[in-house]
TORTI-779673 format. One record per residue: residue in three letters; x, y, z of N, C-alpha, C, O in turn. Coordinates in steps of 0.2 Angstrom, whole numbers, padded with zeros to 4 digits, always signed. Layout:
REM residues N
AlaXYZXYZXYZXYZ...
REM end
This chain:
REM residues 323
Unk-0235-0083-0142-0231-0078-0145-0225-0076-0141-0225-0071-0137Unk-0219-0080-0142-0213-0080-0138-0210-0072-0137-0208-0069-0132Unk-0210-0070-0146-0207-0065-0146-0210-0060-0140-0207-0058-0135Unk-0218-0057-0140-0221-0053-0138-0216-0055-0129-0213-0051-0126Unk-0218-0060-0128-0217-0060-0121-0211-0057-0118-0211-0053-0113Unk-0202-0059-0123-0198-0056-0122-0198-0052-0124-0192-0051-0125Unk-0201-0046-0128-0201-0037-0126-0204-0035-0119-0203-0031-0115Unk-0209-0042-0118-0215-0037-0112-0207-0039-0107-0204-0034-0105Unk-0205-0045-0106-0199-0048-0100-0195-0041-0101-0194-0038-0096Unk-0192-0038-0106-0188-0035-0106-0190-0028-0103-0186-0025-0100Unk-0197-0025-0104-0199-0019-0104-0198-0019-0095-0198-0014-0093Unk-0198-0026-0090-0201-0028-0085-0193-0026-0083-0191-0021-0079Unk-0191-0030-0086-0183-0030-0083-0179-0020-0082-0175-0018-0078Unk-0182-0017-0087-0180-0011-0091-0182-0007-0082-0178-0005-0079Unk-0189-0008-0081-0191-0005-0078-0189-0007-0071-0188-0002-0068Unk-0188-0011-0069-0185-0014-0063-0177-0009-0060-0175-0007-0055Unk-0176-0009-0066-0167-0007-0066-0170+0002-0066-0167+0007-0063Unk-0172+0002-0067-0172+0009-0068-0175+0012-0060-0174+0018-0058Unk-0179+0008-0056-0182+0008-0050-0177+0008-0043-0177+0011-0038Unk-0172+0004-0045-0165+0000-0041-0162+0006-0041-0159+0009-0036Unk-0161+0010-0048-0157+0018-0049-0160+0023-0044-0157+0025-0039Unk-0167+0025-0046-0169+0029-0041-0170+0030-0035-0170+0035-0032Unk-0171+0023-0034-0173+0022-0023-0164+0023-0020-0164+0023-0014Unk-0157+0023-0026-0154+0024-0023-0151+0032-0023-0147+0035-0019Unk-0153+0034-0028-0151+0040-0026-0156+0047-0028-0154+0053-0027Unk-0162+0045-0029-0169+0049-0028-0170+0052-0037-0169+0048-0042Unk-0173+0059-0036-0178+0061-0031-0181+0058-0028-0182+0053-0031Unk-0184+0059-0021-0194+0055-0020-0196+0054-0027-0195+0048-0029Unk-0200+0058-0030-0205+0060-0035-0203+0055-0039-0208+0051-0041Unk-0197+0055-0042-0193+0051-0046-0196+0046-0045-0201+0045-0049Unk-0193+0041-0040-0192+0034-0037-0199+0032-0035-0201+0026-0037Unk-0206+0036-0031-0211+0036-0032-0215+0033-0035-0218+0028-0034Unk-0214+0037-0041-0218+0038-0050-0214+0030-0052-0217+0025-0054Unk-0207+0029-0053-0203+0021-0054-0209+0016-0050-0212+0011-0051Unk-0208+0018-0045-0211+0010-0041-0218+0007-0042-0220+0002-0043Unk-0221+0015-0042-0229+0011-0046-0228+0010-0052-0231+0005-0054Unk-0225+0013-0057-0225+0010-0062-0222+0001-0062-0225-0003-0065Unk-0217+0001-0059-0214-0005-0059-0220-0010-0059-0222-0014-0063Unk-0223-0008-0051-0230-0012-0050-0236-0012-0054-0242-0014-0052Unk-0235-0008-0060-0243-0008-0063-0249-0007-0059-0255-0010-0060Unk-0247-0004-0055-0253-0001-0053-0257+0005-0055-0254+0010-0053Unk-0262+0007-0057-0266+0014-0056-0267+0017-0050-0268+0014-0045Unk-0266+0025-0049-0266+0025-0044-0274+0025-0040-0275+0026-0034Unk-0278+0024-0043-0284+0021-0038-0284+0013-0035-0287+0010-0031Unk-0279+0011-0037-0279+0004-0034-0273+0006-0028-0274+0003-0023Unk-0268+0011-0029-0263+0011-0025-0268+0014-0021-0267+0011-0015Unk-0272+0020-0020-0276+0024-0013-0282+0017-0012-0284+0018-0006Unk-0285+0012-0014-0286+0007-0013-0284+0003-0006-0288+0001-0001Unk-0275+0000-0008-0271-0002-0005-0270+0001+0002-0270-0001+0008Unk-0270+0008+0001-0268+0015+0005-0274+0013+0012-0273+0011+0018Unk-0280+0013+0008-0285+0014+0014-0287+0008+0019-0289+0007+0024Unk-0283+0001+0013-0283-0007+0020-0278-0005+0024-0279-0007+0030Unk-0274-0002+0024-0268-0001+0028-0272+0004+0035-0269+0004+0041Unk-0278+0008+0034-0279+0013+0036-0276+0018+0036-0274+0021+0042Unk-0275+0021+0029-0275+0027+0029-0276+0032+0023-0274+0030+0018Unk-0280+0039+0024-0283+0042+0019-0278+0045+0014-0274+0050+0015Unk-0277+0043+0010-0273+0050+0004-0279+0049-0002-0282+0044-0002Unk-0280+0055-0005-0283+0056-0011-0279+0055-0019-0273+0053-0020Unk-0283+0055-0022-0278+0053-0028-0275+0058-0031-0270+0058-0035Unk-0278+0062-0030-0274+0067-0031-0269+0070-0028-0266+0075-0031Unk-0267+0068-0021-0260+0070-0019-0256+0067-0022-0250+0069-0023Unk-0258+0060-0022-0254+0054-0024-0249+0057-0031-0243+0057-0031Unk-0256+0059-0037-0252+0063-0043-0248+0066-0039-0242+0063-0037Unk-0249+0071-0038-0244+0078-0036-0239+0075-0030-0236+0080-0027Unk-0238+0068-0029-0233+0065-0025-0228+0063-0030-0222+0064-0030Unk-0232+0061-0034-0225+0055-0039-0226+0062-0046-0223+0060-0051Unk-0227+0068-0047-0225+0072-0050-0219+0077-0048-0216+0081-0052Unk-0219+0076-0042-0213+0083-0037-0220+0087-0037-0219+0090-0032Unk-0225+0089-0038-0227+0096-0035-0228+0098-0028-0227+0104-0026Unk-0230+0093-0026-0230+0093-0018-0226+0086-0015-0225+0080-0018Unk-0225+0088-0009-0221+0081-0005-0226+0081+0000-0229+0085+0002Unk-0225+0073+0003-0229+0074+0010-0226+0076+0013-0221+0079+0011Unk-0229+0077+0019-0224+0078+0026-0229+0081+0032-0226+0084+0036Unk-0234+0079+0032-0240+0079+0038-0239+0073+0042-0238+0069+0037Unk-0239+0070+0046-0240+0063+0051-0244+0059+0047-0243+0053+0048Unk-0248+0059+0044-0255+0056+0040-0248+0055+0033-0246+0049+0033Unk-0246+0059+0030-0243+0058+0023-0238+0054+0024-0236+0051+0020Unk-0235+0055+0029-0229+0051+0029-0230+0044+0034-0226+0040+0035Unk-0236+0042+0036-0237+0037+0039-0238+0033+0030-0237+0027+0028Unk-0242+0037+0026-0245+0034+0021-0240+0032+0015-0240+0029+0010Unk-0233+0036+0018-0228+0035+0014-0223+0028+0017-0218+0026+0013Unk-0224+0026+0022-0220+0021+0024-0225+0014+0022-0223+0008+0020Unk-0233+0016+0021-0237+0010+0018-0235+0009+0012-0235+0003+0009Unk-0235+0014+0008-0231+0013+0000-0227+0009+0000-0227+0004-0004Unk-0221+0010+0005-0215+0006+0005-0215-0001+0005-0211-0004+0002Unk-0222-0005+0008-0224-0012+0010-0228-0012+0002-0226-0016-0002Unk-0234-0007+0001-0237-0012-0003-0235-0009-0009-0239-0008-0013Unk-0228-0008-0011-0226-0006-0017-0218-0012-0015-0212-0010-0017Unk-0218-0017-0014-0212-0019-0009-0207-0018-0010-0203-0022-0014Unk-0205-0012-0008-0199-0007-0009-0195-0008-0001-0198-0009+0005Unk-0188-0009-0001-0185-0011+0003-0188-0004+0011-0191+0002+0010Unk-0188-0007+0016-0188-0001+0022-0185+0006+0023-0179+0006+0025Unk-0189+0012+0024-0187+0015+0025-0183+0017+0019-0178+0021+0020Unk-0184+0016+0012-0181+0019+0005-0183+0024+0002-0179+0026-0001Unk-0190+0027+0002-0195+0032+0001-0192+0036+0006-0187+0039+0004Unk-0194+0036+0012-0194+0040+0018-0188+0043+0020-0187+0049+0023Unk-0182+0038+0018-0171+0042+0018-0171+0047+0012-0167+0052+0012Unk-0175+0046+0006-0177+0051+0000-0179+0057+0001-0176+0062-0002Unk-0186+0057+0005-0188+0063+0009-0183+0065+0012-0180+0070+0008Unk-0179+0063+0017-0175+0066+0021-0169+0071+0017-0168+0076+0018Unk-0166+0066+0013-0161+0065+0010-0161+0072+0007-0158+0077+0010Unk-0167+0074+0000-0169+0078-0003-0170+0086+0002-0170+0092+0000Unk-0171+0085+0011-0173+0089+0013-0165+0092+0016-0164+0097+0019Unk-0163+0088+0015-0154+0090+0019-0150+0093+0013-0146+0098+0014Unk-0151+0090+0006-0150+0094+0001-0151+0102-0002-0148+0106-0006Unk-0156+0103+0002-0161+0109-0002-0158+0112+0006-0155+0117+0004Unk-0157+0112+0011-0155+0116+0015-0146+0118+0015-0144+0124+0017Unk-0143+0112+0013-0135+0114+0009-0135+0119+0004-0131+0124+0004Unk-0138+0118-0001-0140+0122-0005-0140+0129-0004-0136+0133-0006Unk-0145+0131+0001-0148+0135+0002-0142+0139+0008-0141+0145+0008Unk-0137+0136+0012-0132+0140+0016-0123+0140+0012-0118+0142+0014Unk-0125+0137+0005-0120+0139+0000-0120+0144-0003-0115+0145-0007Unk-0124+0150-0002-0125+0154-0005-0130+0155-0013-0129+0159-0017Unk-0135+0148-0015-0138+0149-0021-0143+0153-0022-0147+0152-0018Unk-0145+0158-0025-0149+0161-0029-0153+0163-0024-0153+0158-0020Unk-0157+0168-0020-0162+0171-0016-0168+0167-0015-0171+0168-0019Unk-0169+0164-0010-0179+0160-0012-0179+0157-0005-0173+0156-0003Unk-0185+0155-0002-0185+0151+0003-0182+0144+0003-0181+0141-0002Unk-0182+0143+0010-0180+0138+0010-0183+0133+0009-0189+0135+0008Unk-0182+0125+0010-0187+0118+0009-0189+0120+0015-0195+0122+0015Unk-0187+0121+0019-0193+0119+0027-0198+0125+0026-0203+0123+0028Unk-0197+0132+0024-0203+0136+0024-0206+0133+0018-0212+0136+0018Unk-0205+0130+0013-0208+0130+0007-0212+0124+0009-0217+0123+0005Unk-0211+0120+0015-0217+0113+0016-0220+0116+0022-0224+0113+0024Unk-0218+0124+0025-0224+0125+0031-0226+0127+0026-0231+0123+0025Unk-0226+0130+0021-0232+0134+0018-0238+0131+0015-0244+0131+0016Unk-0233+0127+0012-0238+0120+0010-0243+0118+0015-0249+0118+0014Unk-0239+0114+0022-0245+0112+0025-0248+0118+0028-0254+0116+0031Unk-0248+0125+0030-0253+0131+0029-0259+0128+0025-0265+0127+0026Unk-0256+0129+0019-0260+0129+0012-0265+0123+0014-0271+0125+0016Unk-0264+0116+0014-0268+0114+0015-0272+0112+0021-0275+0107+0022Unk-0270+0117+0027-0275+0118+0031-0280+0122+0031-0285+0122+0034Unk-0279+0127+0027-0283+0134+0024-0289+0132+0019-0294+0134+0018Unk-0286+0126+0013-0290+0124+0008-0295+0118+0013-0300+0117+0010Unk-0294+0115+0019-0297+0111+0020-0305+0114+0025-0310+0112+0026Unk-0301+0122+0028-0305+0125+0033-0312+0128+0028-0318+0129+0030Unk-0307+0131+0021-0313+0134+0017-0316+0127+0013-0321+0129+0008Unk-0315+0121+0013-0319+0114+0011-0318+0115+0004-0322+0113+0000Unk-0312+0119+0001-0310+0119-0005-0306+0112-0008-0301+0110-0005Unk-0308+0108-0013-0306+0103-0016-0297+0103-0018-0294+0109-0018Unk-0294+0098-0018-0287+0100-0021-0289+0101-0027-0287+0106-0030Unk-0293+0096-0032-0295+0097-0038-0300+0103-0037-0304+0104-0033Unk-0298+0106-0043-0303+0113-0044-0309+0112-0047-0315+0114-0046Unk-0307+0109-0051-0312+0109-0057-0310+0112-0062-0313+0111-0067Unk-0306+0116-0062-0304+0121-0067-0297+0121-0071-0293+0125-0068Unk-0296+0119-0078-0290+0120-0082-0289+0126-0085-0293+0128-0089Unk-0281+0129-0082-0281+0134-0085-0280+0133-0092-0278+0128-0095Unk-0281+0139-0096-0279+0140-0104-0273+0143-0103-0268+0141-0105Unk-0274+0150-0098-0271+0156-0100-0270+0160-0094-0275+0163-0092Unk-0263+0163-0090-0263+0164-0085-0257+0169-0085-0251+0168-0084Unk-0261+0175-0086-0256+0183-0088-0255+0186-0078-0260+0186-0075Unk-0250+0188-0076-0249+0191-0071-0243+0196-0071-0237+0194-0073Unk-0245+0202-0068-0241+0208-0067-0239+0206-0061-0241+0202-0057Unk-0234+0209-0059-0231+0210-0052-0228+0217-0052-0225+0220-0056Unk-0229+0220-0046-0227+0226-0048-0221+0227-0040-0222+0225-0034Unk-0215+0231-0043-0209+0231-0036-0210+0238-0034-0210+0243-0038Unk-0210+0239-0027-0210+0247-0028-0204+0250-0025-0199+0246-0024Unk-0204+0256-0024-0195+0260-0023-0192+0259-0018-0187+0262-0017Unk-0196+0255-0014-0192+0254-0006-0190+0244-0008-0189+0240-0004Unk-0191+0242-0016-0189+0236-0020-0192+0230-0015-0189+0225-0013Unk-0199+0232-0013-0204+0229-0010-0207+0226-0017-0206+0226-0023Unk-0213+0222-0013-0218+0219-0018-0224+0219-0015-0227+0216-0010Unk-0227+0226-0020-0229+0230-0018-0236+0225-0021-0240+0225-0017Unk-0237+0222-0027-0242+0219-0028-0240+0215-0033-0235+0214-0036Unk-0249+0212-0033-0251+0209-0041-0256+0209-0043-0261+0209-0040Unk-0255+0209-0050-0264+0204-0053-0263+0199-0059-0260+0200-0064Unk-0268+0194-0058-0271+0189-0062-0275+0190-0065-0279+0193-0063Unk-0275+0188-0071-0282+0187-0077-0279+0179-0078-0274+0177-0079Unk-0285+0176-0077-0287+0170-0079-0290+0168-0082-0296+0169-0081Unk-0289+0162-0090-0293+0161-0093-0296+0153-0089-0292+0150-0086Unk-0299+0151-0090-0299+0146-0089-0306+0140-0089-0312+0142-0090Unk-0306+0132-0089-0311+0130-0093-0313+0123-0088-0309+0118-0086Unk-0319+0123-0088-0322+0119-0081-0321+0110-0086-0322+0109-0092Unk-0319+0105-0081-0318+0100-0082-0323+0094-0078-0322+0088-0078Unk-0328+0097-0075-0332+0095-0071-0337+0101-0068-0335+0107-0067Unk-0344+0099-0068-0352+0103-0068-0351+0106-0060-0349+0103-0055Unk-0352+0111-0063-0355+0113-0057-0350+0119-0051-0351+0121-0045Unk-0343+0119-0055-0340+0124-0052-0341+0133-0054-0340+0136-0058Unk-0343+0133-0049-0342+0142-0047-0338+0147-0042-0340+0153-0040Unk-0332+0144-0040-0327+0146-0038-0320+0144-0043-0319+0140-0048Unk-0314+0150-0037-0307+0149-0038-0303+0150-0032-0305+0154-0028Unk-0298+0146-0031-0297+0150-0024-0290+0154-0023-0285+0151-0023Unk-0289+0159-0023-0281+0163-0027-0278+0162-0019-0280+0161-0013Unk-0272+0161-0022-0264+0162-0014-0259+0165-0019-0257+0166-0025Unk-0259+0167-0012-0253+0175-0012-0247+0171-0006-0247+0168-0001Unk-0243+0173-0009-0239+0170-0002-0231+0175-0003-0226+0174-0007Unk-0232+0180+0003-0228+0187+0002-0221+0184+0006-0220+0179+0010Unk-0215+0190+0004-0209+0190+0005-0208+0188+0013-0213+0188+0017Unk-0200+0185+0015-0200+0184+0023-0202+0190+0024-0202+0195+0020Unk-0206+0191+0033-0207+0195+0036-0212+0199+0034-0212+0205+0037Unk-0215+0199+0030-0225+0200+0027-0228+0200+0033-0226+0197+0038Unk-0234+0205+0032-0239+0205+0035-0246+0201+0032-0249+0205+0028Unk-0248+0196+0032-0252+0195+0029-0259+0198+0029-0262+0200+0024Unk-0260+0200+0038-0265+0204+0040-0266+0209+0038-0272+0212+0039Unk-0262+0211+0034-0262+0218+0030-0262+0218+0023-0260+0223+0020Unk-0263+0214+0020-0263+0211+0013-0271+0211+0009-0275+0208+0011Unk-0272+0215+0005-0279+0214+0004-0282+0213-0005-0280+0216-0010Unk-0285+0210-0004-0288+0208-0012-0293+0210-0014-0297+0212-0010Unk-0292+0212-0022-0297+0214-0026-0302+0211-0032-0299+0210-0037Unk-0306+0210-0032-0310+0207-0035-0312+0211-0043-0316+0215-0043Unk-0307+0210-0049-0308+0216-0052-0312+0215-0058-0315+0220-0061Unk-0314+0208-0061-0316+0206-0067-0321+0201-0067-0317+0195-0067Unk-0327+0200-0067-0330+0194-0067-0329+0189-0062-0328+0183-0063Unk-0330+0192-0055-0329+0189-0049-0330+0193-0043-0330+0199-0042Unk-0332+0190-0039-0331+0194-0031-0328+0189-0026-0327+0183-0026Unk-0325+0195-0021-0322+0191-0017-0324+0188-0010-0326+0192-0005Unk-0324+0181-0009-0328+0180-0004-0323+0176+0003-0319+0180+0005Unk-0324+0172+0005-0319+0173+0011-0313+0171+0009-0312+0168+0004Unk-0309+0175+0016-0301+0176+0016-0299+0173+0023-0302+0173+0028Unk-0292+0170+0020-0291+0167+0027-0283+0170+0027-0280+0170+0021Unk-0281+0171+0031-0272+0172+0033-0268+0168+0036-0271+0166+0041Unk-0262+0165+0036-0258+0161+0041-0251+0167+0041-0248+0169+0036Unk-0251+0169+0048-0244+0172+0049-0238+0170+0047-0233+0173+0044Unk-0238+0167+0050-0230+0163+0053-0227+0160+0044-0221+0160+0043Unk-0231+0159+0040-0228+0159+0033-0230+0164+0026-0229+0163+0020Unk-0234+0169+0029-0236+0172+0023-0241+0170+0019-0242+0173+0013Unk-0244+0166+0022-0248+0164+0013-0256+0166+0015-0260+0164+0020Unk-0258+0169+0011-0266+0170+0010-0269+0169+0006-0268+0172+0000Unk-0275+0165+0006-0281+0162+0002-0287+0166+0000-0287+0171+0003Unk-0292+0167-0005-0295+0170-0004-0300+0167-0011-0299+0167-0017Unk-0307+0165-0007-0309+0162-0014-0312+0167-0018-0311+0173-0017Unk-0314+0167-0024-0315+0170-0030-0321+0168-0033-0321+0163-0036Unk-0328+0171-0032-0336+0170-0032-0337+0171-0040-0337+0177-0043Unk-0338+0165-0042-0339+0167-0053-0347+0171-0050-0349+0176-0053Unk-0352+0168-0046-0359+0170-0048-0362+0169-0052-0367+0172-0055Unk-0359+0161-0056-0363+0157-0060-0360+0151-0061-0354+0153-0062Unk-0361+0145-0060-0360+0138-0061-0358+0136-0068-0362+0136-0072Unk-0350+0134-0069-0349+0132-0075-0350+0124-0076-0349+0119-0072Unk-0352+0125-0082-0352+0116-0083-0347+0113-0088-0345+0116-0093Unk-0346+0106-0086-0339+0106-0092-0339+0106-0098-0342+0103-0101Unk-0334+0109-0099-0332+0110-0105-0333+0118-0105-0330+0120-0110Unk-0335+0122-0103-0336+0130-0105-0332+0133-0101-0331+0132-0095Unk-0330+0138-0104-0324+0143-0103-0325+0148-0098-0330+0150-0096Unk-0320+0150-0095-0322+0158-0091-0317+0163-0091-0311+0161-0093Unk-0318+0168-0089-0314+0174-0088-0315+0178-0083-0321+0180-0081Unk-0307+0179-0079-0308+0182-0073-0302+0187-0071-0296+0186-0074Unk-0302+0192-0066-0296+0195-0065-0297+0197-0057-0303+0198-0054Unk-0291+0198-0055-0291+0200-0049-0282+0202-0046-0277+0202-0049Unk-0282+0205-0041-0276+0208-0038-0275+0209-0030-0279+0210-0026Unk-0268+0209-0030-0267+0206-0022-0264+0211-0019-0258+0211-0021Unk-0264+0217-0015-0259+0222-0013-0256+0220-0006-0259+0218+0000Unk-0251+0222-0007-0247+0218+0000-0241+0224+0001-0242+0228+0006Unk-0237+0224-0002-0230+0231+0002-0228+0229+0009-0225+0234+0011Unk-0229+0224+0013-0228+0224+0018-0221+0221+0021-0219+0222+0027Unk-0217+0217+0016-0210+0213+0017-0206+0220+0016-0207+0225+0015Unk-0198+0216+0016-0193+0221+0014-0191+0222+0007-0194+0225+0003Unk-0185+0219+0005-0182+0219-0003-0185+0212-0004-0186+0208+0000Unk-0186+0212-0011-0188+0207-0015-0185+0206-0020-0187+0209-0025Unk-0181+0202-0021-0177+0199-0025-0180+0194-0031-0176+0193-0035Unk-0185+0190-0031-0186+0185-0036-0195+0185-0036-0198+0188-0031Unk-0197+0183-0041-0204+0180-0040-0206+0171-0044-0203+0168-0049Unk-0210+0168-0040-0212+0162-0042-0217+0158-0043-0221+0157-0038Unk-0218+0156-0048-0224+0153-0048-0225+0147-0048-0223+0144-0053Unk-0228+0142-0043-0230+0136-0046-0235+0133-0051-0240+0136-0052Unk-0233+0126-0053-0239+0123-0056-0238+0115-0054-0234+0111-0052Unk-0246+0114-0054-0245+0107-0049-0245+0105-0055-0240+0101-0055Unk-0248+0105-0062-0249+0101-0068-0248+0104-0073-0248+0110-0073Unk-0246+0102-0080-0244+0104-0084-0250+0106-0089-0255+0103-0088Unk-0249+0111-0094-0254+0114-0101-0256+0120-0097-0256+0122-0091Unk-0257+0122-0104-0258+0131-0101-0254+0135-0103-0248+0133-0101Unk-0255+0141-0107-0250+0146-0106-0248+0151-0100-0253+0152-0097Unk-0242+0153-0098-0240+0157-0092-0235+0164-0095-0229+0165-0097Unk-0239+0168-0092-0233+0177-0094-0234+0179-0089-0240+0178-0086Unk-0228+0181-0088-0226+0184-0081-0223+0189-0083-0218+0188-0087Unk-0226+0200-0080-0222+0204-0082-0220+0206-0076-0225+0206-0071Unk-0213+0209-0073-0214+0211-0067-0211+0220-0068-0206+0222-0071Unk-0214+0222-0066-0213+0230-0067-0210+0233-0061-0213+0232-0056Unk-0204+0237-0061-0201+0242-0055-0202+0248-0054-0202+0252-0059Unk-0203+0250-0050-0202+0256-0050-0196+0261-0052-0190+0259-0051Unk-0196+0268-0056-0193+0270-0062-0185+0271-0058-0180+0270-0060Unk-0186+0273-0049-0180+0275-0045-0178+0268-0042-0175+0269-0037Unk-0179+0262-0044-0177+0255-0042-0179+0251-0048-0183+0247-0050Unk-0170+0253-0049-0171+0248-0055-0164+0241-0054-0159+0242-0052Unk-0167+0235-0058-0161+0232-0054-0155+0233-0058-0156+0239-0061Unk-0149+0230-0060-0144+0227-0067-0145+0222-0068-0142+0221-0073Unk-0148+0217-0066-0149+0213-0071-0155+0208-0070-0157+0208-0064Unk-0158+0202-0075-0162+0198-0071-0161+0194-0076-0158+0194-0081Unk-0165+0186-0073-0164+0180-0074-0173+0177-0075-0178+0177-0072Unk-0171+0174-0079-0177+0167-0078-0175+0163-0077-0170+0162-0080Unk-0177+0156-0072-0177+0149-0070-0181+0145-0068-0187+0148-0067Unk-0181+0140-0068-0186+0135-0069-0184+0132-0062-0180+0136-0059Unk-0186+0127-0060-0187+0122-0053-0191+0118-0052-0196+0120-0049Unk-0190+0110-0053-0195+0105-0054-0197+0104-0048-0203+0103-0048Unk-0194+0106-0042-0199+0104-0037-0195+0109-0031-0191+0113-0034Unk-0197+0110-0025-0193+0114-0020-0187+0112-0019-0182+0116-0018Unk-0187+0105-0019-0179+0101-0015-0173+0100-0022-0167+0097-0022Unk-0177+0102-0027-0174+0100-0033-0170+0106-0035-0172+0112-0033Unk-0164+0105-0040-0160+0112-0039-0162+0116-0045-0165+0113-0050Unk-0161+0122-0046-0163+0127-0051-0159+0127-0057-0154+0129-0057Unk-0162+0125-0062-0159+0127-0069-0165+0132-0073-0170+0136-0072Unk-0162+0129-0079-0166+0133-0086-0164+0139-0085-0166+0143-0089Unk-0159+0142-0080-0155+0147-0080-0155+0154-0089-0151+0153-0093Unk-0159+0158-0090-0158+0161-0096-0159+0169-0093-0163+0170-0090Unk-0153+0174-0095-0154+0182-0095-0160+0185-0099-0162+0184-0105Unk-0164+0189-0094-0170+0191-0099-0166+0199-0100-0162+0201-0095Unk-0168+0203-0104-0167+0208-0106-0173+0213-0102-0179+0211-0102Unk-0170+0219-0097-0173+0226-0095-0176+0229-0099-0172+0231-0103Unk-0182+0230-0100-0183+0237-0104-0183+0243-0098-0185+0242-0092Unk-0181+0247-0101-0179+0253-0097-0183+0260-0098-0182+0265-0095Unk-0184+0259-0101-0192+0261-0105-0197+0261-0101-0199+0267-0099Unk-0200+0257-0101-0205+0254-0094-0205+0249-0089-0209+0245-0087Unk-0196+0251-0087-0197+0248-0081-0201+0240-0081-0206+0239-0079Unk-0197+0236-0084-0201+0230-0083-0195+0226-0086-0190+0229-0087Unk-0197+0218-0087-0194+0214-0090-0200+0208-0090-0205+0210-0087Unk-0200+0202-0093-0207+0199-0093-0204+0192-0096-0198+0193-0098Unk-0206+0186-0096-0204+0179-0098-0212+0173-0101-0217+0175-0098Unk-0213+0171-0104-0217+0169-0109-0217+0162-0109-0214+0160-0114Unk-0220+0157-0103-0221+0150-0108-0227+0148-0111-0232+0147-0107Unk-0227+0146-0115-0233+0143-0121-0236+0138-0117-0242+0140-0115Unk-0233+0130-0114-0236+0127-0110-0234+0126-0105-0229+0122-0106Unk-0235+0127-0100-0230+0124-0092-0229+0118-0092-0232+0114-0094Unk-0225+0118-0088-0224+0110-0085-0226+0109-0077-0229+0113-0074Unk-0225+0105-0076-0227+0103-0069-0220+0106-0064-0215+0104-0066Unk-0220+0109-0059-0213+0112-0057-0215+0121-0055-0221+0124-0054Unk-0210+0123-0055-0209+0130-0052-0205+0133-0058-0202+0129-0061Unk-0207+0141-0061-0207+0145-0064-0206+0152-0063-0211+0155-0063Unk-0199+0157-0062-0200+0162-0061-0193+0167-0065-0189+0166-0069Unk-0193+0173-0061-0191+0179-0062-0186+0181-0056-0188+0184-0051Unk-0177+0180-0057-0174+0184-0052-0171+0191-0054-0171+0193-0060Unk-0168+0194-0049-0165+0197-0052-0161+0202-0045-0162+0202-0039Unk-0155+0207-0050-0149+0208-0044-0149+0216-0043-0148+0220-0047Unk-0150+0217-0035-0150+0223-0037-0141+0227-0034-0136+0224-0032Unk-0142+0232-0036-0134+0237-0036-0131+0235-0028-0126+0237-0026
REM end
């Protein structure tokens, strides 16, 4: 069947060219997600490949590599990112000047004066905190758990601190036998983590908590006290009190994966109120900010609040400016 052959030659050639685009001017994520594809690989044969090389990646990072949710950047990730290079036979050092590239980008950005948020470098300590902390509590990167449904307050208070939150989670087990969550908080620069405390409010307790200083970010698993098996649903809520940074200018949320509803209400105090605020999106940390859209103050109750039906894969929040 000649015809079939030249669509597959051309879909080959299609994908080729589009590979040669990305390695030369990125994202990672981008260029990544091009190159396996190029090579038709699943990514169990690519961590396959990963492990003759000697070296461990999950497949699950691999996803959240070639989505932008997470980047490497541990000595392990980035050795495992120079083996992609060979067994994806991508020119030398083309994945790795992307890393870089991306990482030179997001700090220009950041000394132009863009929009308030950490930088890329504290947004990859946080990360490798994060999963030094999931590795010490033996927390899976997969959970087990897809959200439905993911309602969170935040509340600002009159010294325009961030003073707290809480979560209600719906959500629905995708594998037997899960009876945890693990919640992160990860407070304004110059937080006290050590003073940061959780509440277990709805269909849960709280069981151990871990802190890392130097970035803010706190873990804290979430005890269901019954094993779900897949396919059945749960409900849970809980809350974070912290007040311990200074002004707080934006809030954000990530999503390693896409589906699920997300609302976000962030409420001020009635004597700190800002003029105006913003919603924006953010496909990855190194990636620049759009979806730019003005949300309307109620003044009323001191709040403003933004509403996605289903998330995407990326970062998702709330800025805004005060007097």
């Amino acid at each position: 069947m000649p015809h079939a052959t030249q669509h597959a030659d051309a879909a080959e050639d299609a994908a080729v060219a589009e590979l040669d685009t990305v390695l030369r001017g990125g994202p990672f994520h981008v260029a990544l997600r091009a190159a396996i594809a190029a090579r038709g690989l699943p990514l169990q044969r690519v961590q396959h490949h990963l492990s003759r090389h000697g070296v461990k990646v999950g497949v699950t990072s691999l996803s959240y590599w070639q989505q932008g949710a997470r980047r490497p950047q541990r000595p392990e990730s980035l050795r495992a990112v120079r083996a992609l290079e060979e067994i994806l036979r991508l020119p030398d050092e083309s994945l790795i000047r992307l890393l870089e590239d991306s990482g030179a980008r997001a700090g220009a950005t950041a000394a132009a004066g863009q929009p308030a948020g950490r930088s890329y470098r504290s947004v990859l300590e946080a990360s490798g905190a994060l999963e030094r902390l999931h590795a010490e509590l033996e927390y899976p990167l997969d959970s087990g758990l897809h959200t439905l449904c993911h309602h969170e307050h935040v509340r600002i208070g009159a010294r325009r601190e961030l003073l707290g939150r809480e979560s209600q989670h719906i959500v629905r087990a995708h594998r037997d036998g899960v009876d945890r969550f693990l919640a992160v908080h990860q407070g304004d620069p110059g937080c006290a983590p050590e003073r940061m405390t959780v509440h277990a409010l709805e269909n849960c307790r709280t069981g151990r908590v871990r802190r890392h200083h130097d970035t803010g970010v706190l873990v804290a698993e979430l005890l269901f006290d019954t094993r779900l098996q897949a396919g059945e649903t749960f409900l849970f809520r809980y809350a974070v009190e912290d007040g311990t940074a200074g002004v707080c200018r934006e809030y954000v949320r990530g999503f390693g994966a896409a589906g699920g509803q997300y609302a976000l209400q962030i409420r001020f105090a009635e004597q700190a109120l800002p003029v105006r605020c913003h919603r924006f999106t953010q496909h990855s940390a190194a990636a620049p900010r759009g979806g730019r859209q003005e949300l309307p103050l109620s003044f009323r109750h001191c709040s403003v609040h933004l509403v996605e039906p289903r998330v995407r894969s990326g970062m998702v929040g709330i800025g805004w400016d005060w007097e």
